[in-house]
Backbone as JSON, one array per atom type, in Angstrom:
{
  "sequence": "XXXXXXXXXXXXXXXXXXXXXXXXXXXXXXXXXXXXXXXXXXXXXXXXXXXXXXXXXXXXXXXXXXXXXXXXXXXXXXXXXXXXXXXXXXXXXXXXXXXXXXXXXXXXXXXXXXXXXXXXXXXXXXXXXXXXXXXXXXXXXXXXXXXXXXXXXXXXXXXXXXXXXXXXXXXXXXXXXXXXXXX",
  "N": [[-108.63, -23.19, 20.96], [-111.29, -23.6, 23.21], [-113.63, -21.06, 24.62], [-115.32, -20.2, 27.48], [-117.91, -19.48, 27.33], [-118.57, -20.61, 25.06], [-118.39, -23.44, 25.39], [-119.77, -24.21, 27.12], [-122.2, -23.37, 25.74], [-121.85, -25.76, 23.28], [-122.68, -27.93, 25.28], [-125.02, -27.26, 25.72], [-126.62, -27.89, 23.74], [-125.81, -30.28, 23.52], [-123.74, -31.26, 21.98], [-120.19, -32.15, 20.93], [-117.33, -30.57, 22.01], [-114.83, -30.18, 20.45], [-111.23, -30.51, 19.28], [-108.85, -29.99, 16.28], [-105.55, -31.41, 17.08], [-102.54, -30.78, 16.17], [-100.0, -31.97, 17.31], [-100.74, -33.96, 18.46], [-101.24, -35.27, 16.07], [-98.73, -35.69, 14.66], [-96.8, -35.76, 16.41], [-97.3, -37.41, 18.38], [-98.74, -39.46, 17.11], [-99.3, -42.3, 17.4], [-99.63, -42.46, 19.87], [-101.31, -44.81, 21.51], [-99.92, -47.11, 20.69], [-97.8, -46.59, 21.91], [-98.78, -46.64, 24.76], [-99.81, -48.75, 25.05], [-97.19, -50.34, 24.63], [-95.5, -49.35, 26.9], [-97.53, -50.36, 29.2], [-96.91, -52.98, 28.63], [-94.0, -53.2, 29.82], [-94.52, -52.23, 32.24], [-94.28, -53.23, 35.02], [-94.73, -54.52, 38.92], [-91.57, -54.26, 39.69], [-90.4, -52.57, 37.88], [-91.88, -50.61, 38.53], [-91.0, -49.94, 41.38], [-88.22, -49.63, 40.71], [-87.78, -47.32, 39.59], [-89.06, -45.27, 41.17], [-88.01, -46.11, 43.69], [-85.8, -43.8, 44.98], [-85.38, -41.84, 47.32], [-84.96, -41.95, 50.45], [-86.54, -40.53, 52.21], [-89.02, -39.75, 50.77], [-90.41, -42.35, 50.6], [-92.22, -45.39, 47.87], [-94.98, -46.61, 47.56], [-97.28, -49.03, 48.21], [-100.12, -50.43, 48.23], [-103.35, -52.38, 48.51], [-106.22, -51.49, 47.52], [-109.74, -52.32, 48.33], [-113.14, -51.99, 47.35], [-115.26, -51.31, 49.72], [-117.97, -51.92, 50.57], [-118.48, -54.54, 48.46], [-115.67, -55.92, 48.61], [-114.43, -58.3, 46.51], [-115.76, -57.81, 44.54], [-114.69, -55.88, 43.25], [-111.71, -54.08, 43.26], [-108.28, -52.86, 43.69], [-104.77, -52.56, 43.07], [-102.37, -49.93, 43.95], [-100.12, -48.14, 43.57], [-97.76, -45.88, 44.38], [-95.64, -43.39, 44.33], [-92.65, -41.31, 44.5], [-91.94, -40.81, 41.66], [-93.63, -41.56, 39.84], [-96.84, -42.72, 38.8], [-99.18, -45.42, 40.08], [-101.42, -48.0, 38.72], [-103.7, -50.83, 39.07], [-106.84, -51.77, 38.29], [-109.32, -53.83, 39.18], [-112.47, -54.95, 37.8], [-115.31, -57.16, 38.46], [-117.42, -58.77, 36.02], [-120.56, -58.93, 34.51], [-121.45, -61.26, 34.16], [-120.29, -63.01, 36.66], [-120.44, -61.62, 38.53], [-123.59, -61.56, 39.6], [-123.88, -64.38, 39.34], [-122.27, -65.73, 41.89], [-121.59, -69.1, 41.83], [-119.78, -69.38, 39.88], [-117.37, -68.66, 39.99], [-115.1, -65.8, 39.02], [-115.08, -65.32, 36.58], [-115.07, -63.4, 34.31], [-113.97, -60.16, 33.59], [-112.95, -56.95, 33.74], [-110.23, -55.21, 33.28], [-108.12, -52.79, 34.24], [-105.57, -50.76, 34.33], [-103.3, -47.93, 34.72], [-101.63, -45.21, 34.52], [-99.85, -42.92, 36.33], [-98.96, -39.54, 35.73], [-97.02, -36.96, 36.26], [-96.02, -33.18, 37.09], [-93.74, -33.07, 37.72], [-92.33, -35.72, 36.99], [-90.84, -35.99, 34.64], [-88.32, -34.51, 35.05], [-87.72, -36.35, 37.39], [-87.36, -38.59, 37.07], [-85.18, -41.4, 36.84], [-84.33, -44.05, 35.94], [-83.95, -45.73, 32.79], [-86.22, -45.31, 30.82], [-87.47, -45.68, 28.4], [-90.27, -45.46, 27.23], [-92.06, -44.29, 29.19], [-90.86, -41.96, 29.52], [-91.7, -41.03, 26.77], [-94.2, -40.14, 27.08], [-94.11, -38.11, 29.41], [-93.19, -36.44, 27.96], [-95.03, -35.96, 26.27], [-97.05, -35.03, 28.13], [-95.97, -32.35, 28.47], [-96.35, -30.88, 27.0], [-99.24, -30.47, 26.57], [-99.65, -29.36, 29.17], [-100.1, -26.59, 28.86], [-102.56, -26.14, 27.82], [-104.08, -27.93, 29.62], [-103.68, -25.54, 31.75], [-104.64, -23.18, 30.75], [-107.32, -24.11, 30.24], [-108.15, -24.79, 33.02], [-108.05, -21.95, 34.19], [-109.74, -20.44, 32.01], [-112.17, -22.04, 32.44], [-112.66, -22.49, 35.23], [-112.47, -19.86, 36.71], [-113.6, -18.95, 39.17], [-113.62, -20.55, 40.69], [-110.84, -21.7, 41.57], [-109.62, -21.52, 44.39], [-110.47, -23.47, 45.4], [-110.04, -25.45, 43.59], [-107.33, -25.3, 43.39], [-106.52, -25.41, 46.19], [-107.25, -28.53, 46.35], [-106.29, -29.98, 44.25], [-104.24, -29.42, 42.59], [-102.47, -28.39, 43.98], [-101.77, -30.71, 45.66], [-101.66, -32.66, 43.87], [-100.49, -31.91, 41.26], [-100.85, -31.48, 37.96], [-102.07, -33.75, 36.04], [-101.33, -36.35, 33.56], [-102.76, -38.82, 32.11], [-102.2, -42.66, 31.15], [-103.64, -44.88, 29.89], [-104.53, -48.68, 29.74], [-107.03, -50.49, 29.09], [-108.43, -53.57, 28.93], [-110.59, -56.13, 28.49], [-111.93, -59.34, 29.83], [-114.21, -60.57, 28.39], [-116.27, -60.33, 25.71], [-118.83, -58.32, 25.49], [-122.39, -58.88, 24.28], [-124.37, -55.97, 22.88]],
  "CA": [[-109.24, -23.61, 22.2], [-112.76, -23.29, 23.5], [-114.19, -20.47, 25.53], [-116.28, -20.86, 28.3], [-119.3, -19.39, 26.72], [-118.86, -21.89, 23.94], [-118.26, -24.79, 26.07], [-121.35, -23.94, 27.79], [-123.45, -23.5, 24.2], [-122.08, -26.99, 23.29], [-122.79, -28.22, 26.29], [-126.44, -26.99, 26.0], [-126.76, -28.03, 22.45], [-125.33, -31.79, 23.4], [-122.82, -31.33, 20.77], [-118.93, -32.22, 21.39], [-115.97, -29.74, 21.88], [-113.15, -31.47, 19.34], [-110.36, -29.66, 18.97], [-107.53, -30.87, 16.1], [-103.54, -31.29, 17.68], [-101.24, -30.79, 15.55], [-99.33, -32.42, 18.17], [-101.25, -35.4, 18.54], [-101.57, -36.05, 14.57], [-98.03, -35.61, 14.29], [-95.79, -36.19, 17.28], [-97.89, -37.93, 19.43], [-99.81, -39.85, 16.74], [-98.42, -43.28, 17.81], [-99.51, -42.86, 21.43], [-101.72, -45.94, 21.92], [-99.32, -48.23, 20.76], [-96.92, -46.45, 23.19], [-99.46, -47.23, 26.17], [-99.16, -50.42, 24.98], [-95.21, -50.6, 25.51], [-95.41, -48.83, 28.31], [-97.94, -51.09, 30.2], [-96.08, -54.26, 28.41], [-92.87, -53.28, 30.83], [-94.71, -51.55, 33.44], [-94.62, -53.99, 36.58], [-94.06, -53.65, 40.66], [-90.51, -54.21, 40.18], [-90.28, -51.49, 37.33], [-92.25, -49.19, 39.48], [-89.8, -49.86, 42.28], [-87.0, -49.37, 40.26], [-88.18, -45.59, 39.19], [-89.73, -44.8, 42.45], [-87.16, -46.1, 44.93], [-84.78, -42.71, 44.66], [-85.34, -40.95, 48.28], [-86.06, -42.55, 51.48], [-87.55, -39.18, 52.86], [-90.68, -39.86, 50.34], [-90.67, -43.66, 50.3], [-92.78, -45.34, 47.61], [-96.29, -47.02, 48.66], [-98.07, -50.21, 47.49], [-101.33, -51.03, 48.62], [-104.37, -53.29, 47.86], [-107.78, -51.35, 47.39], [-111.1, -53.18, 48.47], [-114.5, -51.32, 47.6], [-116.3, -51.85, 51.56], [-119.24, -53.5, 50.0], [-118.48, -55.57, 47.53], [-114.18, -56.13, 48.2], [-114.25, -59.26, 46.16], [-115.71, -57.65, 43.1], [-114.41, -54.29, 42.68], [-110.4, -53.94, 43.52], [-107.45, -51.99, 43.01], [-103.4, -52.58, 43.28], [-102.17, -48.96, 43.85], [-98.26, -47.9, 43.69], [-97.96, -44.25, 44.93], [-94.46, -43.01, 44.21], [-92.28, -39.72, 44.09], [-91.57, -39.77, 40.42], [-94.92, -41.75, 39.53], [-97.66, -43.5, 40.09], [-99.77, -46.95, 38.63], [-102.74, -48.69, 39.1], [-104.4, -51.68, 38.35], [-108.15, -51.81, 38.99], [-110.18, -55.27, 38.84], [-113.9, -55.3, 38.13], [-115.95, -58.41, 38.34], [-117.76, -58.09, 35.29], [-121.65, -59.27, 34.56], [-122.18, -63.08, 34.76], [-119.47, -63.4, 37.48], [-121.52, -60.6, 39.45], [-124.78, -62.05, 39.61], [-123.84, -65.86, 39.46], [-121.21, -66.55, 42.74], [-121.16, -69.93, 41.94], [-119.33, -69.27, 38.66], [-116.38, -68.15, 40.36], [-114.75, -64.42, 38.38], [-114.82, -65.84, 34.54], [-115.06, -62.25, 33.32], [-114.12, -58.87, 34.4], [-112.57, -55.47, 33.15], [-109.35, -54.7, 34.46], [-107.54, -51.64, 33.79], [-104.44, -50.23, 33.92], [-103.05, -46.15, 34.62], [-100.15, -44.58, 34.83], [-100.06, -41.2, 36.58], [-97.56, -38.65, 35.22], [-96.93, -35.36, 37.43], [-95.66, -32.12, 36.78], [-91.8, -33.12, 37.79], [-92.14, -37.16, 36.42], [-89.75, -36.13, 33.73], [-87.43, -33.86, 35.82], [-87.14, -37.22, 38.38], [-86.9, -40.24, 36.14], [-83.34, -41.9, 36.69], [-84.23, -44.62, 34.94], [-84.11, -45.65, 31.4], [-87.57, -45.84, 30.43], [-88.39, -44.26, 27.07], [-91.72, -45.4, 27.23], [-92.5, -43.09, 30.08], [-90.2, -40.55, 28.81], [-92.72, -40.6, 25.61], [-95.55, -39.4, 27.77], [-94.22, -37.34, 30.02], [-92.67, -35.41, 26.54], [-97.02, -35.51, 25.8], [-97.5, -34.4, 29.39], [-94.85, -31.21, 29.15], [-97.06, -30.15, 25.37], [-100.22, -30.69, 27.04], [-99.94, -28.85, 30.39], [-100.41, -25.19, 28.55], [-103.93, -26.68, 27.67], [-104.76, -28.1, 30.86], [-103.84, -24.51, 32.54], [-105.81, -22.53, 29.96], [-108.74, -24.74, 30.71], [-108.28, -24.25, 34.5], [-107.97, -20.79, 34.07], [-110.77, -20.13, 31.46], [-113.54, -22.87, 33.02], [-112.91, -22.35, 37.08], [-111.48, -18.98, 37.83], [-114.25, -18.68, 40.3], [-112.83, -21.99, 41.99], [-109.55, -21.56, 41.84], [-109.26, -21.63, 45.53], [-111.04, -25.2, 45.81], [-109.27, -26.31, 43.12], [-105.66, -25.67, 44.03], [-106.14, -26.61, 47.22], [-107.7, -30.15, 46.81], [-105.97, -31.03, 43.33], [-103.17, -28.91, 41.86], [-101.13, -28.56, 44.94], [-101.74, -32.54, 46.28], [-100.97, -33.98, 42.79], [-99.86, -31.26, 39.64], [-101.36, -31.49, 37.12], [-101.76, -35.2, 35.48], [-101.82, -37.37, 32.19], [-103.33, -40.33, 32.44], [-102.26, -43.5, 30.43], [-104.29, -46.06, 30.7], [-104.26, -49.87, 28.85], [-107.88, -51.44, 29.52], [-108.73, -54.86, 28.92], [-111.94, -57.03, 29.37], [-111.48, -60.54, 29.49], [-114.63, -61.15, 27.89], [-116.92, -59.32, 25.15], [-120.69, -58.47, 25.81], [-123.49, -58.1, 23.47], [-125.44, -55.16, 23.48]],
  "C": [[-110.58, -22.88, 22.34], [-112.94, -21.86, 24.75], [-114.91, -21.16, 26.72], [-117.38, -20.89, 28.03], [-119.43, -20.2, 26.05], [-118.95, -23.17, 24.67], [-119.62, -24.62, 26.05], [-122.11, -24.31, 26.63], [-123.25, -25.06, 23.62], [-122.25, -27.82, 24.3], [-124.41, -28.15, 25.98], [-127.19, -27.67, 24.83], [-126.64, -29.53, 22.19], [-124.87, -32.06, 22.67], [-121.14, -31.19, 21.28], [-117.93, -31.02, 21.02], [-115.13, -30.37, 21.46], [-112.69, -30.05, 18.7], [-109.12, -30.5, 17.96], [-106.22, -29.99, 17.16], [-102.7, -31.69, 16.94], [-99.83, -32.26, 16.16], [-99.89, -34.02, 18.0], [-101.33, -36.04, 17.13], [-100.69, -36.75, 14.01], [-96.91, -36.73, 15.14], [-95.97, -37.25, 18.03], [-98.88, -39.57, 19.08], [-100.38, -41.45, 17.1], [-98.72, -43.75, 19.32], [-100.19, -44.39, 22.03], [-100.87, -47.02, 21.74], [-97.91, -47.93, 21.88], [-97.7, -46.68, 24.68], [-99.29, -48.35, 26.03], [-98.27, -51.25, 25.62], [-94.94, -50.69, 26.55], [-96.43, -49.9, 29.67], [-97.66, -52.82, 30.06], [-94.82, -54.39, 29.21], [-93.14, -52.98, 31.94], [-95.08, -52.76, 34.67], [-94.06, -53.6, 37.58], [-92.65, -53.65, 40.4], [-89.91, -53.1, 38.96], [-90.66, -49.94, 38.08], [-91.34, -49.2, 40.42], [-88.66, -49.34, 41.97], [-86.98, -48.01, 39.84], [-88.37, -45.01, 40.34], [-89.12, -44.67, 43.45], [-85.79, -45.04, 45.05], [-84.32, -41.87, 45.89], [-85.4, -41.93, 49.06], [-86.36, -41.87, 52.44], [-88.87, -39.33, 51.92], [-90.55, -41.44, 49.3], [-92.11, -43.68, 49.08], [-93.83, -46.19, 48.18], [-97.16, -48.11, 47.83], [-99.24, -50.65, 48.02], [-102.31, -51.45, 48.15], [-105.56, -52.23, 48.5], [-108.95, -52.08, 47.67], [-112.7, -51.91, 48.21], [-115.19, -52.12, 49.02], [-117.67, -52.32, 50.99], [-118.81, -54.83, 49.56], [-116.93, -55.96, 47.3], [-114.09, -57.1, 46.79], [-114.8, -58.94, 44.78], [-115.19, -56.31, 42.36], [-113.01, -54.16, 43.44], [-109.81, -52.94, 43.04], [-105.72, -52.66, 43.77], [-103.06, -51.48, 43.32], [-100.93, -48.49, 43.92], [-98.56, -46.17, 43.55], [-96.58, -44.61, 44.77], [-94.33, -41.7, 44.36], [-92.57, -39.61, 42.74], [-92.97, -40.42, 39.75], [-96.16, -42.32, 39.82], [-98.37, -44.55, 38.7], [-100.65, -47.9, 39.64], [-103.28, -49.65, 38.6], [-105.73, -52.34, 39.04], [-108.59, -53.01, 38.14], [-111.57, -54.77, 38.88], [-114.8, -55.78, 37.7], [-116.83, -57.43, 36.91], [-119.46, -58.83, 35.32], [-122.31, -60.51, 35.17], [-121.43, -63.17, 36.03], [-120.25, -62.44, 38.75], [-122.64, -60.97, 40.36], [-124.34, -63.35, 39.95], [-122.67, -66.1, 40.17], [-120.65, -67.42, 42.41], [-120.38, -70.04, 40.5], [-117.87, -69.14, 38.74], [-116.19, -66.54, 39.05], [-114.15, -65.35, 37.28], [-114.72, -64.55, 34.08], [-114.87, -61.16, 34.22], [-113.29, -58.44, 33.54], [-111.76, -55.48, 33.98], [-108.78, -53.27, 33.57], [-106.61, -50.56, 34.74], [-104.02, -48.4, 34.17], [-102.05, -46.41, 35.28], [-100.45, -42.95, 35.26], [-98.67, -40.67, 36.67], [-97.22, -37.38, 36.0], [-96.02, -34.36, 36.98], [-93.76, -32.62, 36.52], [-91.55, -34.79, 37.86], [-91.15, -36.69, 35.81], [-88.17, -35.97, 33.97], [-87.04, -35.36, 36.92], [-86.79, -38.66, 38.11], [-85.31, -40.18, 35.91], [-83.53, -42.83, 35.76], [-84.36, -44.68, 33.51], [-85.42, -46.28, 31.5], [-88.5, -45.28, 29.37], [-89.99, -44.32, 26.64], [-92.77, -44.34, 28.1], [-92.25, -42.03, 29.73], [-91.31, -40.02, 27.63], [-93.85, -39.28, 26.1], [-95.14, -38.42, 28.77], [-93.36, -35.95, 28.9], [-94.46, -35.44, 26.29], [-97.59, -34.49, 26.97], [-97.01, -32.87, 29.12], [-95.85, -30.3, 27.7], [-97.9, -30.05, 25.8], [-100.58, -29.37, 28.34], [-100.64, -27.1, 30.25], [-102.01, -25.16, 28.29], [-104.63, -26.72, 28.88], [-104.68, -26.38, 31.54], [-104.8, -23.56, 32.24], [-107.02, -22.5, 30.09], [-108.91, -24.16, 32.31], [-108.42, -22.53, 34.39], [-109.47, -19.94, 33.75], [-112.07, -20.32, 32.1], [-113.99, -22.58, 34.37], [-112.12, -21.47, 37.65], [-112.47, -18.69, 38.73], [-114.49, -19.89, 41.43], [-111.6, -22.15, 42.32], [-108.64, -22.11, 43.28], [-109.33, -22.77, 46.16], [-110.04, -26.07, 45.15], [-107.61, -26.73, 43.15], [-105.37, -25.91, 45.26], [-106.87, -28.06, 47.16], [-107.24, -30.6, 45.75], [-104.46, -30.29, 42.98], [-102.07, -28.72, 42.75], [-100.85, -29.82, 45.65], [-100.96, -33.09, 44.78], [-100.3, -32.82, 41.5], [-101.11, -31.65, 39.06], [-101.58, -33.25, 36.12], [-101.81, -35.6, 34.15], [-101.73, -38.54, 32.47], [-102.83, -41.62, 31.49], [-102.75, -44.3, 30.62], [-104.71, -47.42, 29.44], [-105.66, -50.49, 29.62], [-108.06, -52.17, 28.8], [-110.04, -55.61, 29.24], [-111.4, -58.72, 28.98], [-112.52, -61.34, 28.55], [-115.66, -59.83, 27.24], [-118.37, -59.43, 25.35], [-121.17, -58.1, 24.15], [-124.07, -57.2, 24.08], [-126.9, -55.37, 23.13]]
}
């Protein structure tokens, strides 16, 4: 793992921090086609079926609108105890510009949010999740390291506005465009 001084020097240098993972080469190596899986079963009535476990911390479904532009920039949002999942719409170039075209093209995309005690609260059978939150539980010694190393002189910002609201996260995420641009 990286220092901070080093970060910094590649950072200054505009040269990337790449670290190999053993983990990821090995165990993990496989993961995209497990996002795959995982967002090939993942629908509302899967999320329901994981999520619905308490009804002291009901789960939560709501439709996103960006306040400008609702109609081209969206979101579906499922807030749960044991996880969470998202599916963001956004209009994409020609459909942008040209109204009368109706939405021919856009970018949607896909996340799964994993949390410290996803693994610990999953009743269901869902070894696709299970995958990742077994990536999440290898991972987290990293993420703390980083927190540790990068922002011990935030610490105070950062665990109160992220690490005590949500844990710590891994993201999966399956994006899609419906149509390809030239550059």
């Amino acid at each position: 793992m990286y220092s901070k001084e080093q970060l910094l020097d590649n950072q200054n240098c505009a040269e990337l921090a790449l670290e190999k993972s053993e983990a990821l080469e090995t165990k993990f190596a496989d993961r995209f086609e497990m996002a795959e899986s995982l967002f090939a079963v993942l629908d509302k009535q899967k999320f329901i079926d994981c999520n619905d476990i308490d009804p002291t911390d009901p789960y939560k479904i709501e439709k996103w609108e960006d306040e400008d532009v609702p109609e081209k920039s969206f979101a579906l949002k499922h807030q749960g105890p044991v996880f969470g999942f998202d599916i963001d719409t956004m209009v994409g170039p020609e459909s942008w510009y040209d109204e009368t075209c109706g939405i021919d093209d856009y970018v949607l995309r896909r996340k799964c949010y994993i949390y410290d005690w996803t693994g610990d609260k999953l009743q269901a059978d869902f070894p696709e999740l299970k995958y990742f939150t077994e990536l999440h539980k290898e991972f987290v010694p990293v993420l703390q390291y980083y927190y540790n190393e990068c922002f011990e002189d935030q610490h105070i910002d950062v665990a109160k506005n992220f690490a005590q609201t949500y844990g710590y996260r891994v993201l999966a995420s399956n994006s899609k465009c419906r149509k390809y641009y030239r550059s």
